[in-house]
C-alpha positions in Angstrom: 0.0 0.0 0.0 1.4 3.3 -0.9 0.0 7.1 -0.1 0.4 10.2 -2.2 -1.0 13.7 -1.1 -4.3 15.0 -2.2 -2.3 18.0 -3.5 -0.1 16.8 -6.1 3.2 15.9 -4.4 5.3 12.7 -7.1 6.4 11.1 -4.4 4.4 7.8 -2.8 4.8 7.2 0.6 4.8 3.7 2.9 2.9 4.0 6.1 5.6 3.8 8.4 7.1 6.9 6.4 3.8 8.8 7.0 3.7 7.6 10.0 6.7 9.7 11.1 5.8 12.5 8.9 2.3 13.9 9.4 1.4 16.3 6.5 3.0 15.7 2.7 6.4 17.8 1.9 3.6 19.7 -0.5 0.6 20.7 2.2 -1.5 18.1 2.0 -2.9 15.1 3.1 -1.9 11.3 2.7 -4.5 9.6 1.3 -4.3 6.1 -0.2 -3.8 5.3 -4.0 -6.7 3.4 -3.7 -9.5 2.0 -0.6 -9.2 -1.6 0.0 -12.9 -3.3 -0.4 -14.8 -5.1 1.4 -16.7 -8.2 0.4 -19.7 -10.3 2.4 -17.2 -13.0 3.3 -15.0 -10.5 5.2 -17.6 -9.1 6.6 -18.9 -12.5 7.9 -15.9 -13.7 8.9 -14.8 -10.1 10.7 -18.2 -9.7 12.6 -16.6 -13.3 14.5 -13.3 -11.6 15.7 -12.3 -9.6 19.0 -12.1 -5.9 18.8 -7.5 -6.3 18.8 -8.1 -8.7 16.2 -10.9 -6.9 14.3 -8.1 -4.0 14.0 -5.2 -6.2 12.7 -7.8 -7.2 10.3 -8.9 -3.6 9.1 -5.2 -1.8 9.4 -3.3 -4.9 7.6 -4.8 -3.7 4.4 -3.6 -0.2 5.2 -0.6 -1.1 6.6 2.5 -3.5 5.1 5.7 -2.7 6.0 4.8 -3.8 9.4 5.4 -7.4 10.0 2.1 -9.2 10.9 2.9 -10.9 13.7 4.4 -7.7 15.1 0.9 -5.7 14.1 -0.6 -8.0 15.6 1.3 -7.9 18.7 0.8 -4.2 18.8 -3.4 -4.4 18.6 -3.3 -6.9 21.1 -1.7 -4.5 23.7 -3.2 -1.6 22.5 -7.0 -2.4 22.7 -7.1 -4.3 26.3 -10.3 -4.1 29.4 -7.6 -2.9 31.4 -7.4 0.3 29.1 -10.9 0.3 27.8 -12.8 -0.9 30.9 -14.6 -3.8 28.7 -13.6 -7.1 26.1 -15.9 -5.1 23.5 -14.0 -1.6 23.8 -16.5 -0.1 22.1 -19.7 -1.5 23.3 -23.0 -0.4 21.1 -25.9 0.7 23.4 -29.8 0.3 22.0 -31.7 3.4 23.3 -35.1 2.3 21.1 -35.4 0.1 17.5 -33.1 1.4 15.1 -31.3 4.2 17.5 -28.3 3.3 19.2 -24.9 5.0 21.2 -21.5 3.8 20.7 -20.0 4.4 23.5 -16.6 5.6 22.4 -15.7 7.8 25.8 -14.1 4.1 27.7 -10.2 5.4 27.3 -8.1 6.6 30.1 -9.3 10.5 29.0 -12.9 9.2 28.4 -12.4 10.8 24.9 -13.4 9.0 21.6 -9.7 10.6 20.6 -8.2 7.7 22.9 -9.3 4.7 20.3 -6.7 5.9 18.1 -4.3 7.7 20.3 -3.2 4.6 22.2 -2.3 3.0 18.9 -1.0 5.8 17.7 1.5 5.7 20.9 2.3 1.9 20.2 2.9 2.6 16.2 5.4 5.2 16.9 7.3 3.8 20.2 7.5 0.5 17.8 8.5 2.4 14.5 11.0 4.4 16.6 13.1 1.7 18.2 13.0 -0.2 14.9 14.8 2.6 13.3 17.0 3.9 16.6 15.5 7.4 16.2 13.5 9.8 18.4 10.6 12.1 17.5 9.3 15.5 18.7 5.5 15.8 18.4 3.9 18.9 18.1 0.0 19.1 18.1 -2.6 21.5 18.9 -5.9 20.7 20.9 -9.6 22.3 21.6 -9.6 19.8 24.6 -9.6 16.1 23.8 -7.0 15.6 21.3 -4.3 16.7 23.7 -5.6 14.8 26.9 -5.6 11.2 24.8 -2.3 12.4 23.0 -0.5 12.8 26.8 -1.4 9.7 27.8 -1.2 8.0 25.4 2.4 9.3 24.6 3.7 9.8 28.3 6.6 7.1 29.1 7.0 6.3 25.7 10.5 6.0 24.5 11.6 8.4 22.3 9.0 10.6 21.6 8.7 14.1 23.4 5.3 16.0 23.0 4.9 19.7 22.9 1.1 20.3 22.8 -0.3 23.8 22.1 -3.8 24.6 23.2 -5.8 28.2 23.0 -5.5 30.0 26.9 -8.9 30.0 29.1 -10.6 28.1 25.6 -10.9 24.4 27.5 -13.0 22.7 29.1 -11.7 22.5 32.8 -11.6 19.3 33.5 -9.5 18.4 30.1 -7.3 21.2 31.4 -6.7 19.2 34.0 -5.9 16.3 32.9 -2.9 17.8 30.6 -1.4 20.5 33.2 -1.4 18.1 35.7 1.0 15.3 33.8 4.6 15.5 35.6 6.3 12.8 32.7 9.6 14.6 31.4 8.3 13.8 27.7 5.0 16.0 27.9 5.0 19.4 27.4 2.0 22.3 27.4 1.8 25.3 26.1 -0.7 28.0 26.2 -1.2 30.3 23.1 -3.6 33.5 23.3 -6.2 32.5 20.7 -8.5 29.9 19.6 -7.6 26.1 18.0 -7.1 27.1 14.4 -4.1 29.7 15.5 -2.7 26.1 17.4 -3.8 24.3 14.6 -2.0 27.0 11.8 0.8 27.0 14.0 1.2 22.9 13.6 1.0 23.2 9.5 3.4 25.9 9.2 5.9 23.9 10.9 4.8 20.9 9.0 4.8 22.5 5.9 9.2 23.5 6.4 10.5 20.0 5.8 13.8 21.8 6.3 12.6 22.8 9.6 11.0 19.8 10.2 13.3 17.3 9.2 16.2 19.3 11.5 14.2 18.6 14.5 12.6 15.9 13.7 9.2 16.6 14.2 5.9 15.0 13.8 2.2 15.0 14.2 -0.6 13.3 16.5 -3.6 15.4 15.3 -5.9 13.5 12.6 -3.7 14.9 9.5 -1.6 12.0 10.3 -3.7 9.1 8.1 -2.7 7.0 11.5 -5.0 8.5 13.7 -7.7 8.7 10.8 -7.3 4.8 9.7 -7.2 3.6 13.9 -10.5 5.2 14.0 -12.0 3.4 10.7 -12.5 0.3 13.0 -14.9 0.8 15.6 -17.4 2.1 12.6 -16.9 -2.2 11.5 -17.5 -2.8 15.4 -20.3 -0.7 15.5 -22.4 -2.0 12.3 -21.6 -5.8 13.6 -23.0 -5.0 16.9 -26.4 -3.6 15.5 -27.0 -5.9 12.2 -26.9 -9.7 12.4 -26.1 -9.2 8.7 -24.4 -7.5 5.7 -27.5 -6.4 4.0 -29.1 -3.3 6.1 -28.2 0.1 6.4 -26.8 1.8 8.9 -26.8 5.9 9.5 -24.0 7.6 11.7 -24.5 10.8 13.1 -21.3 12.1 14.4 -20.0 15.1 16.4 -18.1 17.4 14.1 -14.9 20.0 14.2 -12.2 18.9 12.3 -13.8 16.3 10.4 -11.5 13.8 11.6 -14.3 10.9 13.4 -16.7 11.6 10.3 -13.8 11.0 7.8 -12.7 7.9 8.8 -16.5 7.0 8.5 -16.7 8.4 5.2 -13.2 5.6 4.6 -15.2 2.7 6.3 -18.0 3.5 3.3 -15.9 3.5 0.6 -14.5 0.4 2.0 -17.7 -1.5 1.0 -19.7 -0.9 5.0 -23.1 -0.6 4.1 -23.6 2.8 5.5 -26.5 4.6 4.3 -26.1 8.2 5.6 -23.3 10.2 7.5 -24.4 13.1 9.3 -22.3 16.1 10.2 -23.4 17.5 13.3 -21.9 20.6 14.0 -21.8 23.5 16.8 -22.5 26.8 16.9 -18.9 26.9 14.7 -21.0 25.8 11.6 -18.0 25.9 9.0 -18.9 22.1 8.3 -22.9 22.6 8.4 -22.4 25.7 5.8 -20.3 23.7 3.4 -22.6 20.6 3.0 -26.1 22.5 3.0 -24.8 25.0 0.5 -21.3 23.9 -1.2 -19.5 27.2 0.3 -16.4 26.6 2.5 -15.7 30.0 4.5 -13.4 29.8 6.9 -14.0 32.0 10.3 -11.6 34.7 11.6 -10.6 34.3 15.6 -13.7 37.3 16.5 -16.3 34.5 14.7 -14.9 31.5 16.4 -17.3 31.0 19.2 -16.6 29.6 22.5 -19.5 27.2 23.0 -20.4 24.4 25.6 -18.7 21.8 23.3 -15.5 23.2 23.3 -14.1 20.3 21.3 -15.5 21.7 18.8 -14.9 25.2 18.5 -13.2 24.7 15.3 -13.4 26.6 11.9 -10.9 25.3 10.1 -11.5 21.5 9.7 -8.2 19.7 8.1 -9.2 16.3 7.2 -12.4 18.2 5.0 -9.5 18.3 2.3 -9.4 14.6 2.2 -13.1 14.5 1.3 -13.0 17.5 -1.4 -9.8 15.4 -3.2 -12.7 12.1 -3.1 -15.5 14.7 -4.5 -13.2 16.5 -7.2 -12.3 12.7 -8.6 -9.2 12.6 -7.2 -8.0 15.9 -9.0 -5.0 16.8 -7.3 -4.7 20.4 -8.6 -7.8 21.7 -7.9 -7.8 20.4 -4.7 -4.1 22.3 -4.1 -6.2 25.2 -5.7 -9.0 25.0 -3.4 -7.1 24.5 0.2 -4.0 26.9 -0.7 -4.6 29.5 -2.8 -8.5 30.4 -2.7 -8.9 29.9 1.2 -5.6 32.2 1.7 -6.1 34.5 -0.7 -10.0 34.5 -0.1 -10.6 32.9 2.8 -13.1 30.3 1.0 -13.9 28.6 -2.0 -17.4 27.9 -3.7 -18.6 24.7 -4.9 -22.7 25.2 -5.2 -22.5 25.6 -8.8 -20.0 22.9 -9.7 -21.6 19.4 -10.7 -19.4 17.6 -8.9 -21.3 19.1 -5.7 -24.4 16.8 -5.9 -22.7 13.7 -5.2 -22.3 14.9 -1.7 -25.4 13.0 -0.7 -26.0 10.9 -3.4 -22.7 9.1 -4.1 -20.8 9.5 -0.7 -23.6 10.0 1.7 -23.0 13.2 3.6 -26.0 15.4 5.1 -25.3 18.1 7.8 -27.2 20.1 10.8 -25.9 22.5 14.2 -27.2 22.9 17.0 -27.3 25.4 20.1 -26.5 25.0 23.7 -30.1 24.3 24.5 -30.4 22.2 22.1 -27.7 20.2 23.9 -28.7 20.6 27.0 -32.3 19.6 25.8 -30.8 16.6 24.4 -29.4 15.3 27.4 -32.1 16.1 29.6 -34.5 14.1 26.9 -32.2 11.1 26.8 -31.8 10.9 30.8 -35.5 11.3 31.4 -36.7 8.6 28.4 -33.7 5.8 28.7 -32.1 6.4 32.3 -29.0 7.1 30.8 
């Protein structure tokens, strides 16, 4: 399996040189030459395995310049009940016919970012003492990203972590949990903004290789395709959990800054899971909402970023959306580099509601969209406690 970036860049990638690397040398994202697919005999035979082996199964076809018995090994200790609290790790609650909850908060942060994040910590420790090399990690967080990236990276030999996240911007309690981590490999910083000024920081730096290759420095938020591919798996654990079969539809509606979670749903459907519908549910920061009702990407200056009670998502400048447009434009490298370079920074957005390409959103790859408010939330929970006890 090789990668190439959705902007252009000649030169194909293995994963464990992605791995290390982040973004492409060019800007953009890895993205594979092609999706493996799925048939109904993997499925059938998949919906049988354990959760460690249901993710040796998914990431071997991703992933082969690891040996197998070694990826295996590295599921295996990743995805354990003594990290996850349960054999399932991702157990599937029913709430009524046809509406269920994966419950994706069982990690040592109790954020759906840990799924990935301890893998992601087991990949590079592995990768690192395979090649006798050491890596500096620099991410940016709204909250979770840089809890589950701490622990999942703290103690882990060779890897230092320099997380920036936006001053007074977090939730408390995920505040917390990173300023309170003493391991000499973890480091926070504080930057006077929101998560896109972290999050512009990170590609600039990614986007020196000079720079970047001097100090050795890589990425933990979802532009590395390893976070994005980890998280492909529980959407497989998911569908087995609610259909007996390989025939039915499924719908995911899925909490949405960055685009990350509902990306590597969007991979699992291309893969061949039946997955009817993926729904983009946004915040008040609507940049995603906008883009799929009406075909307009605008990005949001710091003043229109709103601090919301879902801080996690207090994003306006979603990253893996790039991965999608590359899907929607048929894989056309150049006007993808056209859209996510030049028009957003010369414009600050880029219009797709009159191209034809636009009306596949829905109808070839499934996407739909909605926001809510803070008592919308808070009118949600209340509902769910009072009709399910939960």
């Amino acid at each position: 399996m090789h990668y190439i970036s959705t902007r252009g860049h000649p030169q194909r990638r293995k994963f464990c040189e992605i791995l290390l690397e982040g973004l492409a040398p060019d800007g953009g994202l890895y993205v594979p030459e092609t999706y493996p697919l799925v048939d109904d005999a993997m499925l059938d035979r998949w919906r049988r395995l354990s959760y460690p082996d249901l993710a040796f199964e998914i990431l071997s076809l991703y992933i082969d310049d690891i040996p197998p018995a070694d990826l295996k090994t590295i599921c295996a200790k990743t995805y354990t009940p003594e990290v996850f609290g349960t054999t399932r790790i991702v157990p599937v609650r029913a709430l009524e016919t046809c509406l269920h909850v994966a419950e994706l908060s069982n990690g040592p942060t109790m954020a759906f970012k840990d799924m990935a994040m301890q893998l992601l910590g087991n990949l590079l420790e592995y990768e690192l003492a395979r090649r006798g090399e050491e890596l500096n990690i620099l991410g940016a967080t709204s909250g979770d990203t840089g809890s589950a990236a701490e622990y999942a990276m703290r103690g882990k030999k060779g890897v230092r972590v320099f997380m920036m996240s936006p001053h007074g911007r977090m939730s408390t309690f995920q505040q917390a949990q990173m300023f309170s981590l003493q391991d000499e490999n973890i480091h926070n910083i504080a930057i006077e903004g929101v998560f896109d000024d972290c999050q512009d920081i990170v590609k600039a730096v990614s986007g020196d290789g000079d720079f970047k290759r001097r100090h050795r420095i890589g990425a933990v938020n979802s532009i590395n395709w390893a976070r994005l591919v980890a998280q492909v798996v529980y959407y497989f654990s998911a569908y087995f959990q609610v259909n007996a079969g390989n025939t039915s539809e499924v719908d995911f509606t899925v909490p949405s800054g960055n685009f990350g979670n509902i990306c590597a749903g969007h991979v699992a459907r291309m893969m061949g899971l039946p997955i009817s519908r993926l729904v983009v549910a946004t915040n008040e920061n609507d940049v995603l909402d906008e883009f799929f009702r009406t075909g307009v990407y605008r990005l949001r200056g710091r003043a229109d970023t709103y601090e919301t009670s879902s801080p996690s998502m207090d994003i306006s400048k979603a990253s893996n959306l790039e991965r999608f447009v590359f899907e929607l434009l048929g894989r056309d490298a150049g006007r993808t580099k056209s859209m996510f370079d030049d028009q957003l920074r010369r414009r600050g957005q880029f219009d797709l509601s009159g191209d034809s390409a636009f009306a596949q959103v829905a109808a070839r790859f499934g996407f739909c969209s909605g926001k809510s408010t803070h008592a919308d939330r808070l009118e949600t929970i209340r509902d769910t406690w009072r009709r399910f006890n939960t």
